[in-house]
DRENRO-912126 format. One line per 10 residues: number of its first residue (from 1); their letters; for each residue x, y, z of N, C-alpha, C, O. Coordinates in pm, whole numbers. Atoms other than C-alpha are relative to their C-alpha. Layout:
% residues N
NUM> A> X/Y/Z/X/Y/Z/X/Y/Z/X/Y/Z | ...
END
This chain:
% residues 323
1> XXXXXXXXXX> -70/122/39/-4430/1077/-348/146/31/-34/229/-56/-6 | -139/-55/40/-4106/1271/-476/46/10/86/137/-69/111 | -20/10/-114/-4077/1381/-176/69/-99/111/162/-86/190 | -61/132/-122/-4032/1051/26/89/-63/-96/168/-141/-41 | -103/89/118/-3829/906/-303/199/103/4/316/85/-27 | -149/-71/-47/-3574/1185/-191/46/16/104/160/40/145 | -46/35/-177/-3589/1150/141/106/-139/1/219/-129/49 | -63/110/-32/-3476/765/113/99/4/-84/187/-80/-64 | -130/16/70/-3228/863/-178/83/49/107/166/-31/151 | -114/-61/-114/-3037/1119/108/4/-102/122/108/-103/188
11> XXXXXXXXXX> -52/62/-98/-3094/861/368/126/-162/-36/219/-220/20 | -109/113/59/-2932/580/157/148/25/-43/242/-53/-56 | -147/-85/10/-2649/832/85/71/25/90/192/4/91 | -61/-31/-106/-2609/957/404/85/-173/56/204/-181/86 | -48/127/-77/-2581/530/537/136/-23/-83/240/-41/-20 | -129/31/57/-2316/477/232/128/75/-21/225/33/-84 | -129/-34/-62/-2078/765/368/10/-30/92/124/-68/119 | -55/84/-147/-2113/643/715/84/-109/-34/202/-104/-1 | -62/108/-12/-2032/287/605/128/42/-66/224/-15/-12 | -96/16/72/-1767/406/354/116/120/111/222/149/57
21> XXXXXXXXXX> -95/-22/13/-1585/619/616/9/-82/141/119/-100/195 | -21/147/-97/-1640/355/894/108/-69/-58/210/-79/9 | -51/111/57/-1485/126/668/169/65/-15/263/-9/11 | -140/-30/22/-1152/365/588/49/1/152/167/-17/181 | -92/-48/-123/-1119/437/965/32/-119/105/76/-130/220 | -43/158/-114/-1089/73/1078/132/-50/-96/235/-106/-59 | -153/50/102/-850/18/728/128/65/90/114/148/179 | 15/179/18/-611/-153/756/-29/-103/102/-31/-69/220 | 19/101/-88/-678/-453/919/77/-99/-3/83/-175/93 | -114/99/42/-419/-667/768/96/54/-81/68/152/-150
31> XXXXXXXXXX> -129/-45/69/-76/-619/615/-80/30/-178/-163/-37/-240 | 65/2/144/-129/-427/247/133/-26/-61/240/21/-23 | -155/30/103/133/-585/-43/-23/128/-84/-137/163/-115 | -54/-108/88/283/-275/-254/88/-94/-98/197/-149/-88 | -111/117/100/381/-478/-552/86/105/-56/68/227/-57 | -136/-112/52/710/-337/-712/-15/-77/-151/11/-196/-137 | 2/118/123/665/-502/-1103/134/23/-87/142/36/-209 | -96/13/68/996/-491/-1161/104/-52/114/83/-42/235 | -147/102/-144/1362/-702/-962/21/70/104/-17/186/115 | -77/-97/-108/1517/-592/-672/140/87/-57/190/71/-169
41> XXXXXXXXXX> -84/-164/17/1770/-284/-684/-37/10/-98/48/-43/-169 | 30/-113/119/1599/-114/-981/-44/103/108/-14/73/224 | -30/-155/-59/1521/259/-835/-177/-30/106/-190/-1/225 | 104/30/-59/1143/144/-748/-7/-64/125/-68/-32/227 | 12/73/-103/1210/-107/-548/112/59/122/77/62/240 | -33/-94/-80/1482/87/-386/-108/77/59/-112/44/178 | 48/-106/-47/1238/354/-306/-144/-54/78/-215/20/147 | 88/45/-56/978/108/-199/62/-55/122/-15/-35/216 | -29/43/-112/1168/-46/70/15/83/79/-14/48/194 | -8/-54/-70/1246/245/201/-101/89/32/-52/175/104
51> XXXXXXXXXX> 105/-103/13/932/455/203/-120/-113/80/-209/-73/156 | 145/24/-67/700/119/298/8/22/197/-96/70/243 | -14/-37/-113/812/154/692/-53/74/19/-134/45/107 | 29/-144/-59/719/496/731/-139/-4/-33/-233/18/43 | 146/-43/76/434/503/502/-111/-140/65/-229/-121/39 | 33/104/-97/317/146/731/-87/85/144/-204/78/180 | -43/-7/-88/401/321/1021/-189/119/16/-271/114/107 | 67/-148/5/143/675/904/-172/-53/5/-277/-3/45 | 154/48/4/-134/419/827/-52/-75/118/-170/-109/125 | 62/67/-21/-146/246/1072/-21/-175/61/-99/-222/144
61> XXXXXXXXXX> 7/123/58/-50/-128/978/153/1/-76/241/86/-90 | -146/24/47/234/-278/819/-12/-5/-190/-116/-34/-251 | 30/-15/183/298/-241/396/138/-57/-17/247/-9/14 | -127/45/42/515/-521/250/16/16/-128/-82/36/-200 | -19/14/102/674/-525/-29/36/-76/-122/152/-118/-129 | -22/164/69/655/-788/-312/9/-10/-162/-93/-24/-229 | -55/3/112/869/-791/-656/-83/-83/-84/-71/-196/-38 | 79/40/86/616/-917/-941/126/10/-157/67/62/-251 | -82/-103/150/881/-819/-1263/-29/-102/-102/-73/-210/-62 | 16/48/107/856/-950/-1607/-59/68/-114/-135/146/-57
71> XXXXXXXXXX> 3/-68/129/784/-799/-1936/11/168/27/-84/245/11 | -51/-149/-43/933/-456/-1838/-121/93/66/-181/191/22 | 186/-86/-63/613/-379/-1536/-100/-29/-60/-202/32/-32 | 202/46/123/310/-523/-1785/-34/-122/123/-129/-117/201 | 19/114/-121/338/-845/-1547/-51/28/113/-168/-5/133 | 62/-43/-99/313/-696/-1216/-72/82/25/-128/73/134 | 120/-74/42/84/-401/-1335/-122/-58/12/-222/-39/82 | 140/88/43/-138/-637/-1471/-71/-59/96/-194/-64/104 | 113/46/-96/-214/-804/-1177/-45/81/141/-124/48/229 | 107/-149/-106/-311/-498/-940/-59/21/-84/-156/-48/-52
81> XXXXXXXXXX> 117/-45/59/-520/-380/-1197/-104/-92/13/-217/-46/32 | 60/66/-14/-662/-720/-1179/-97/-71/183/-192/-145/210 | 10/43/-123/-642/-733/-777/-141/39/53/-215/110/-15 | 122/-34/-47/-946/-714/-533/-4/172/24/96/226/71 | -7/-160/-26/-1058/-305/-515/27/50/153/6/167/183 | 5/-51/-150/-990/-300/-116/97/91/18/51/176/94 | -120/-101/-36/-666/-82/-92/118/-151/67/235/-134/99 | -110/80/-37/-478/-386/14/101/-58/-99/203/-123/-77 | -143/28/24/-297/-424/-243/40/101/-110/-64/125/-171 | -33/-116/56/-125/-137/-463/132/-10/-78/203/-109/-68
91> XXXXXXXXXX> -69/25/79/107/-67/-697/162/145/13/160/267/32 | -85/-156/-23/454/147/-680/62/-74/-146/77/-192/-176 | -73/21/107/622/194/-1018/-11/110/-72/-91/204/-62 | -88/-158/44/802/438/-1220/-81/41/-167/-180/-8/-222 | 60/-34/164/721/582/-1577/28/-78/-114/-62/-110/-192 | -18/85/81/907/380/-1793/-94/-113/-31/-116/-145/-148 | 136/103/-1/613/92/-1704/-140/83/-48/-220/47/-134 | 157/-60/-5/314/336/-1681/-42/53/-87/-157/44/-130 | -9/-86/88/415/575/-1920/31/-6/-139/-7/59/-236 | -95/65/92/615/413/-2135/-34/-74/-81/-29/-40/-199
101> XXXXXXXXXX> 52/100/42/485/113/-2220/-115/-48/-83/-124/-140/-164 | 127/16/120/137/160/-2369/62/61/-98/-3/36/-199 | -14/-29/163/322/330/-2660/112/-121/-60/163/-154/-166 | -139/119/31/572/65/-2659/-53/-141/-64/-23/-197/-169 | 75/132/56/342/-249/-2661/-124/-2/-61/-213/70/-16 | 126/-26/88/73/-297/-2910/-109/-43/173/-205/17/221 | 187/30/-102/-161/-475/-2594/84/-29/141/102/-142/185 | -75/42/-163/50/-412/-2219/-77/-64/50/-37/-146/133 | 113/93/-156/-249/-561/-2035/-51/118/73/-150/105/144 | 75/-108/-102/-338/-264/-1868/-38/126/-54/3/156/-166
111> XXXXXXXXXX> 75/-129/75/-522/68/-1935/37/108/132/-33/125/232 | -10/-72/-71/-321/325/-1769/-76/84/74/-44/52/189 | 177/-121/3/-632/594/-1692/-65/-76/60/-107/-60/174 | 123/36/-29/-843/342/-1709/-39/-60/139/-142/-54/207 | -2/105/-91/-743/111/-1462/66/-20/141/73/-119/213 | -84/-35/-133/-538/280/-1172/-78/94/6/-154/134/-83 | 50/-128/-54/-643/565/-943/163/56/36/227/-24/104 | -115/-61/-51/-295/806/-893/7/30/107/-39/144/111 | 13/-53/-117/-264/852/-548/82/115/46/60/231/80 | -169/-117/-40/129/977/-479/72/31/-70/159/-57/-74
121> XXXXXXXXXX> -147/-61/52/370/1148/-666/129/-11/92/158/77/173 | -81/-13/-108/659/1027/-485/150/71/-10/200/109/96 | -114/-67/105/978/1179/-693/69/-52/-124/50/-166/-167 | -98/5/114/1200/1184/-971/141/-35/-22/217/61/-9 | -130/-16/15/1517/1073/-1033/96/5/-148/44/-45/-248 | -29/31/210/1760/1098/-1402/85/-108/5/105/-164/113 | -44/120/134/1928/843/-1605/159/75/36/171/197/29 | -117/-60/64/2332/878/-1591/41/-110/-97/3/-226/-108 | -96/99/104/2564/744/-1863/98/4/75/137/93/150 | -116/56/-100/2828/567/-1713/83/-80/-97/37/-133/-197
131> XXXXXXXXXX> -76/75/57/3121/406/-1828/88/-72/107/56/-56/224 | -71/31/-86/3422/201/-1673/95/88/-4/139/124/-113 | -114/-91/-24/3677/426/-1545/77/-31/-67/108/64/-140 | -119/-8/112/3947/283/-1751/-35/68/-125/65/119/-176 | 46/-38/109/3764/407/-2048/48/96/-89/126/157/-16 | -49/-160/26/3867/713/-2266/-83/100/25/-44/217/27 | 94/-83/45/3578/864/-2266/-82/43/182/-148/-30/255 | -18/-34/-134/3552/1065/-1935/-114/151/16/-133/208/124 | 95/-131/56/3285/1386/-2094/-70/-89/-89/-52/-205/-127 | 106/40/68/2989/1382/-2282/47/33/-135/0/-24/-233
141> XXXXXXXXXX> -82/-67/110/3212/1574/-2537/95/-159/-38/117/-183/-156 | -118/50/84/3470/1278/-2565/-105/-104/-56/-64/-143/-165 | 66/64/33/3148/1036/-2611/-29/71/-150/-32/-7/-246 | 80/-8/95/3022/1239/-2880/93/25/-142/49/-16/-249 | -119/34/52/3363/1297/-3068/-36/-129/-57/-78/-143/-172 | -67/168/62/3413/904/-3100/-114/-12/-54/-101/-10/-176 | 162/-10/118/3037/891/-3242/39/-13/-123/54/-107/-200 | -33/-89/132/3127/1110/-3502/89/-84/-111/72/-101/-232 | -76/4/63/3386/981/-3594/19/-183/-28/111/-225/-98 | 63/131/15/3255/588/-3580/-101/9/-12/-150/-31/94
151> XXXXXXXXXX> 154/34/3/2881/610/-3699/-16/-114/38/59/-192/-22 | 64/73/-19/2704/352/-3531/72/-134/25/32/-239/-26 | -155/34/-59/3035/193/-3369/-31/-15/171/-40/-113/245 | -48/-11/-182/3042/320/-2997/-180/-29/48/-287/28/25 | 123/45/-63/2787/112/-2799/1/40/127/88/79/206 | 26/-45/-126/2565/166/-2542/-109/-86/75/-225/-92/36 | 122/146/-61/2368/-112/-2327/-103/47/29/-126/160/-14 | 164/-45/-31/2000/-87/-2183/-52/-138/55/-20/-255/34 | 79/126/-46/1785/-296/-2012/-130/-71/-90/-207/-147/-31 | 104/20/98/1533/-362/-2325/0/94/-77/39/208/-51
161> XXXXXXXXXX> 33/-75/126/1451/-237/-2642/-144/104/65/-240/42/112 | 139/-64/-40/1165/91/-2538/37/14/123/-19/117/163 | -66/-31/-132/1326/93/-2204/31/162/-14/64/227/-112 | -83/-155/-9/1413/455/-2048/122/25/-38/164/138/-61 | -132/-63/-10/1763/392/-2091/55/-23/-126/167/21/-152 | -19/-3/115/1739/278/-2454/-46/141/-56/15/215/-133 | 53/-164/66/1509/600/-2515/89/140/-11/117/225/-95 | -119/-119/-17/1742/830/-2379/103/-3/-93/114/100/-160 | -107/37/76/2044/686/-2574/-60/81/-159/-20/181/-219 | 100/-93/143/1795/783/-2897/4/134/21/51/214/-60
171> XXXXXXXXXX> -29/-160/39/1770/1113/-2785/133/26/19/175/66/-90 | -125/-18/22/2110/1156/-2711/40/34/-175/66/144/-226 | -46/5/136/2191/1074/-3075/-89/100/-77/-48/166/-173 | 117/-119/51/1907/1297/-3171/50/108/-6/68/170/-111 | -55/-107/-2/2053/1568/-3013/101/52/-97/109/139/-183 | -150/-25/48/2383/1545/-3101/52/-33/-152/160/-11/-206 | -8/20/105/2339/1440/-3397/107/-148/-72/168/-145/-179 | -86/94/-27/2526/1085/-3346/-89/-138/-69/-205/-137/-111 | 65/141/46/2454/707/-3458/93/-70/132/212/-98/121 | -18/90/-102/2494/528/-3115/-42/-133/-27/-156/-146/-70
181> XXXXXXXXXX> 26/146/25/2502/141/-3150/-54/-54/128/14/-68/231 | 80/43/-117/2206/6/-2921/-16/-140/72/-115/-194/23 | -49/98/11/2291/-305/-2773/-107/-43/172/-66/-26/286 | 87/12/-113/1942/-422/-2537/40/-127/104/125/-211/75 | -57/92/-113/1988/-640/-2234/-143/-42/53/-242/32/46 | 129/48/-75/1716/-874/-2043/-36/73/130/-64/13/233 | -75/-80/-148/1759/-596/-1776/98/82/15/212/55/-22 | -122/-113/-61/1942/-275/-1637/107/-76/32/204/-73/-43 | -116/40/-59/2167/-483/-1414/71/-63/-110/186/-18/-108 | -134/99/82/2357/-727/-1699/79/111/-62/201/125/-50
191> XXXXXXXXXX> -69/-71/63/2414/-460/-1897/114/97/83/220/127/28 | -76/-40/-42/2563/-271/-1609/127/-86/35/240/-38/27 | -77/79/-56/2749/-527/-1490/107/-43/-128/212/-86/-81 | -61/-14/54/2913/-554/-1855/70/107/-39/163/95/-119 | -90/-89/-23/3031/-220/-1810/115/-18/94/236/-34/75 | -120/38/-130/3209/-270/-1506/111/-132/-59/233/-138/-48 | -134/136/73/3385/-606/-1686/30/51/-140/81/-21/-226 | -100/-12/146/3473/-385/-1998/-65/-27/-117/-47/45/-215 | 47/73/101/3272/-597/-2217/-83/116/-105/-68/100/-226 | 50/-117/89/3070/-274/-2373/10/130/101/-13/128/222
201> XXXXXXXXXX> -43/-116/-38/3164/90/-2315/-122/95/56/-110/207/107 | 93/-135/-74/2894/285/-2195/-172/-61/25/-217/-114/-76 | 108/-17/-37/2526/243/-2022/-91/113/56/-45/206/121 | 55/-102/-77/2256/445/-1916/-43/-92/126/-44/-213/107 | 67/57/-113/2111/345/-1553/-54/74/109/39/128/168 | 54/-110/-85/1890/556/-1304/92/-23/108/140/-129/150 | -109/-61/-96/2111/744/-1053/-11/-113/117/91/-182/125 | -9/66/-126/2007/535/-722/57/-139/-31/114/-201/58 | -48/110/2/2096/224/-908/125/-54/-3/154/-172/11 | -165/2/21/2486/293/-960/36/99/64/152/141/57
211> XXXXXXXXXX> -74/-85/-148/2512/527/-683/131/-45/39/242/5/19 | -128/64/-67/2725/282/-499/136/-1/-53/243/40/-7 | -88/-1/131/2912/214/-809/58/83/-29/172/46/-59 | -68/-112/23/3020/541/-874/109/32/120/232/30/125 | -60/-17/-162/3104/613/-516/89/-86/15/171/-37/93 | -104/57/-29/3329/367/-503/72/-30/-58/148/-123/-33 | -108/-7/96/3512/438/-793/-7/-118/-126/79/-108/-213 | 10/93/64/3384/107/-992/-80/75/-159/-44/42/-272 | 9/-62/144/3209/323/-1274/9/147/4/-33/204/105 | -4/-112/41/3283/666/-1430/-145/65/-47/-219/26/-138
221> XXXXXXXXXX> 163/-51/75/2959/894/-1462/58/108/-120/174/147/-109 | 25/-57/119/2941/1088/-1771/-89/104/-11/-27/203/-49 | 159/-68/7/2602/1277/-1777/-106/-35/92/-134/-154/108 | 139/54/-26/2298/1275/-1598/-97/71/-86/-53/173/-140 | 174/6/85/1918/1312/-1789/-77/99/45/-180/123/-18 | 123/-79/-83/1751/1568/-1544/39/148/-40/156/185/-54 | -10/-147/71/1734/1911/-1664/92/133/114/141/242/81 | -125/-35/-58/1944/2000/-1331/95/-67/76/84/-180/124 | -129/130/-156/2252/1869/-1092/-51/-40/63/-115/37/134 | 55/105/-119/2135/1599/-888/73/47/152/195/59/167
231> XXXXXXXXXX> -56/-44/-152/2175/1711/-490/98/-116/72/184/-91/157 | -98/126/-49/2341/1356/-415/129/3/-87/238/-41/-52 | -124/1/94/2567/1408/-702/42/128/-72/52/109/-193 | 9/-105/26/2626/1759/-762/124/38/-93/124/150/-143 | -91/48/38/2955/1656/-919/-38/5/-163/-9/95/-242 | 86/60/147/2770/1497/-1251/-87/100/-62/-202/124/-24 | 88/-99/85/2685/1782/-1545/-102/-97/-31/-96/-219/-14 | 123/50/88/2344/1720/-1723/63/-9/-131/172/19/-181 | -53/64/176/2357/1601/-2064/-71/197/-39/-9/266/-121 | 101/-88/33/2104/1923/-2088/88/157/-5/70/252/-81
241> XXXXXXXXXX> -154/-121/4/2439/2185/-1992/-1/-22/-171/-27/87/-222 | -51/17/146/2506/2060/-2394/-101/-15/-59/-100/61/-156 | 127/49/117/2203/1949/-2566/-138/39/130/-184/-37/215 | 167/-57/-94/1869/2165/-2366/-87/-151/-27/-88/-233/66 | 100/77/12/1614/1908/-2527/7/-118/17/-70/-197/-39 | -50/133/-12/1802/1609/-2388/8/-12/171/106/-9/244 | 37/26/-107/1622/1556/-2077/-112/-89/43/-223/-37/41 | 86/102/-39/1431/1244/-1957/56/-90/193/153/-162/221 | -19/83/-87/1383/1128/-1585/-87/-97/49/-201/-66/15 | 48/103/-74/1250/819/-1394/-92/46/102/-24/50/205
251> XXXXXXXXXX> 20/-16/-90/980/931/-1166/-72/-132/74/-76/-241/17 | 63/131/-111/800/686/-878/-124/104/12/-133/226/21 | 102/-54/-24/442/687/-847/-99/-106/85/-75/-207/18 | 89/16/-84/183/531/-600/-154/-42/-26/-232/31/34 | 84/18/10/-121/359/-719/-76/-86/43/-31/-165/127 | 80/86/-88/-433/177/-639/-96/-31/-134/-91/53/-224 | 110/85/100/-715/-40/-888/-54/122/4/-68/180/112 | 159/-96/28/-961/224/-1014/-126/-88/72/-140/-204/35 | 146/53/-77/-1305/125/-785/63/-3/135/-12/-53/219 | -18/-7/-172/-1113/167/-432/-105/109/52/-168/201/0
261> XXXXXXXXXX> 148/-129/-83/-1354/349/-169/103/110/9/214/111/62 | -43/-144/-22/-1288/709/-212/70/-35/146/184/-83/147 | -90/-32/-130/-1189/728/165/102/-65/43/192/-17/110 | -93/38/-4/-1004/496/169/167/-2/-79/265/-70/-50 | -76/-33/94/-781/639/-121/51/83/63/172/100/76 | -51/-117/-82/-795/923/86/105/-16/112/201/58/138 | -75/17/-138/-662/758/404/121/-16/-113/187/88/-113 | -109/46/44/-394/623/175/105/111/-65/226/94/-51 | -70/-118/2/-277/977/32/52/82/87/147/160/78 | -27/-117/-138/-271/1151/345/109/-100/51/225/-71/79
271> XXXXXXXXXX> -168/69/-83/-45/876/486/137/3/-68/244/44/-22 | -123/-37/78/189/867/223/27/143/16/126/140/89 | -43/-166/-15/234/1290/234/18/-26/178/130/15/208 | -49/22/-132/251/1207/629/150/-73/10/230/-26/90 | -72/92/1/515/914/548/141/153/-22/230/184/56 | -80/-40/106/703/1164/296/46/177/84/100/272/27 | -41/-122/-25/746/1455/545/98/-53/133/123/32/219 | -72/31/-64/958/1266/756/218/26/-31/301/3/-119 | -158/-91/88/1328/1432/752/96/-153/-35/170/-170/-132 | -122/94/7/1515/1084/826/-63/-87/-193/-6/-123/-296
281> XXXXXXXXXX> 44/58/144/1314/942/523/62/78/-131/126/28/-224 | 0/-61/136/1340/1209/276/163/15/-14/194/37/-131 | -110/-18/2/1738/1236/358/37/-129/-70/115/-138/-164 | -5/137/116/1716/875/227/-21/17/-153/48/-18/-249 | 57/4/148/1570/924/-70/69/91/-76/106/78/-192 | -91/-144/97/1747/1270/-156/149/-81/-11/204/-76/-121 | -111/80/48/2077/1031/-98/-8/-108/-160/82/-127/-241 | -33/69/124/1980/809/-382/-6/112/-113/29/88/-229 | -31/-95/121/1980/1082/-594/-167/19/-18/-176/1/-140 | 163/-30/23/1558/1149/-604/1/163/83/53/208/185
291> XXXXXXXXXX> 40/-130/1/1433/1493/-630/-154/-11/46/-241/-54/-29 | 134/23/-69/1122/1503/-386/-109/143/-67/-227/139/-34 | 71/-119/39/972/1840/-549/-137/-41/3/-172/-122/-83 | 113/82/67/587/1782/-478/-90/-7/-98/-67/104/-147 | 96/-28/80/307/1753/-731/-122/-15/41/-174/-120/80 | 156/19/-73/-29/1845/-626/-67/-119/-60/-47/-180/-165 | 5/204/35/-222/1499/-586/-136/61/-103/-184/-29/-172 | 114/-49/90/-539/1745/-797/58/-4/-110/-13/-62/-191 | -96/59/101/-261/1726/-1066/56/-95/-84/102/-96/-198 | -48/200/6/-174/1352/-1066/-44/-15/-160/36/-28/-253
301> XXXXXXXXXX> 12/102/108/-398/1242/-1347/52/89/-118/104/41/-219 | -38/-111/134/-324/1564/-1579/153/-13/-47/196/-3/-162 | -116/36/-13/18/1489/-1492/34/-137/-100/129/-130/-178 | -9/118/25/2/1145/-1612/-47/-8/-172/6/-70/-264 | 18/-20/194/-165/1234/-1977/94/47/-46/140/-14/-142 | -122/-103/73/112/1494/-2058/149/-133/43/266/-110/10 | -103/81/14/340/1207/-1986/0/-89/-43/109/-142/-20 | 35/61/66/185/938/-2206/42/106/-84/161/135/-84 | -13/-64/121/181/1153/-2463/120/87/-14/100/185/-85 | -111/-99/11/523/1328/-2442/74/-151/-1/137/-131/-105
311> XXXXXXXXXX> -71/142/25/695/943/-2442/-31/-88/-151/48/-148/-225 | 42/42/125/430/842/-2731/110/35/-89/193/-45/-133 | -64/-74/91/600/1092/-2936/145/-55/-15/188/-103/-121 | -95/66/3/920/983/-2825/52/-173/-62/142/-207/-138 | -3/120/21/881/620/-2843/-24/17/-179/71/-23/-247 | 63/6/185/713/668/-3258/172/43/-39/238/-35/-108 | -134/-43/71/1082/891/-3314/77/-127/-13/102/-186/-119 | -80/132/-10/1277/591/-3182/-23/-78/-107/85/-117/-154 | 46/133/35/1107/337/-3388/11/-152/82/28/-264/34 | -49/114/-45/1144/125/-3087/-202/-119/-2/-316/-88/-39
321> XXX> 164/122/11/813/-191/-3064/36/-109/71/151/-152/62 | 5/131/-53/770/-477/-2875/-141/-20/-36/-235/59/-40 | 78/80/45/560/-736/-2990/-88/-46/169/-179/-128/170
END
């Protein structure tokens, strides 16, 4: 009797890898949405437009891309975690949302761990401080001077309170031992965009997003966040040349609902690392200033605890909270 009760368990096993890799090797069958849960030109959605083509192209099928934003990624998070488990629809978004955010909001809506599967590590990029070229303050040295010598005086914008580019600003002052005046914005872009008109002296903003900006002489960089010279901008010291423990970057990551069919997770990793070995692609991406270094995908979730918990910490120093 055991016997035949294990026979039909291996034959019911054997039928539900057939069907399950039947089922990945006909995926897709229809266009999959890659929600971005945050506006257009933030660094994500940059890196999603340019990555879904290729990474379309590796599967198969076509992968659009479709801006969800609102409560800094909890919004468009929330509803892939909530989406059907097929692989059709997925999530690209950076740390500040993933990472960030459960220490930030008492209840984001989503259960990082719980509720994504990590597929891709796609890269990293840092945070510069930028000012308007007219400015005085042209070093990280003349920033930290006027500090000094104004406690809690020389402002610095952000796209939200708990935001990467408010956090950073905190450590900054950490480091250096400064009282920076934190001055949050509904969003990266306003605040940049009141740099450029003068209106407040200094922002942080991830490298691909004021690329242009720099490049064309409209803002002065200052620092970048990444513990070395950015290859697009090799120009721009680290804050980390002056203050070692004053390093925080933006990476992009690749997910899918926790309950997708294994193989089909699978097809979806292997295409992305297919997508991501493409030279004209990755010359893209290394232009916005992203550091492709890979991280084994056996890594991903271990990866992903040590970065909850290395932001926790951060976020508690800050005292930053959203309700």
């Amino acid at each position: 009797m055991k016997a035949q009760q294990m026979k039909r368990l291996l034959y019911f096993l054997f039928l539900s890898l057939v069907a399950s890799c039947a089922l990945a090797e006909n995926y897709p069958v229809r266009p999959i949405t890659m929600v971005v849960p945050h506006a257009v030109a933030g660094t994500n959605d940059i890196v999603g437009r340019l990555i879904a083509p290729p990474f379309g192209e590796a599967l198969g099928g076509s992968v659009l891309v479709e801006n969800r934003p609102g409560a800094a990624g909890n919004i468009g998070t929330q509803s892939v975690s909530r989406a059907p488990k097929d692989g059709y629809t997925l999530l690209l978004t950076i740390n500040s949302s993933h990472a960030i955010n459960p220490a930030l909001y008492k209840n984001p809506g989503f259960d990082p761990l719980g509720d994504f599967v990590f597929l891709s590590y796609i890269g990293a990029t840092p945070y510069v401080l930028v000012t308007n070229p007219s400015s005085p303050y042209k070093t990280l040295a003349d920033v930290v001077v006027a500090a000094k010598k104004k406690p809690g005086e020389l402002a610095y914008g952000s796209g939200g309170n708990g935001t990467l580019n408010h956090l950073l600003g905190a450590m900054l002052s950490m480091s250096a031992g400064i009282d920076l005046l934190h001055i949050p914005y509904k969003g990266a872009s306003p605040a940049i965009n009141d740099v450029l008109g003068g209106q407040i002296p200094l922002a942080f903003a991830s490298l691909p997003s004021v690329l242009g900006f720099i490049k064309a002489g409209k803002l002065h960089p200052i620092a970048i966040s990444s513990n070395k010279r950015s290859l697009s901008a090799p120009e721009i010291p680290t804050m980390a040349e002056t203050y070692p423990d004053c390093v925080g970057e933006v990476w992009v990551g690749l997910f899918a609902p926790t309950g997708i069919n294994p193989s089909i997770a699978k097809k979806l990793q292997d295409s992305m690392s297919k997508a991501m070995q493409k030279v004209d692609l990755r010359e893209k991406l290394i232009a916005q200033g992203l550091d492709l270094t890979p991280l084994p995908t056996t890594n991903l979730s271990n990866y992903l605890k040590e970065e909850l918990s290395r932001w926790a910490r951060i976020v508690k120093s800050s005292g930053a909270t959203v309700d």
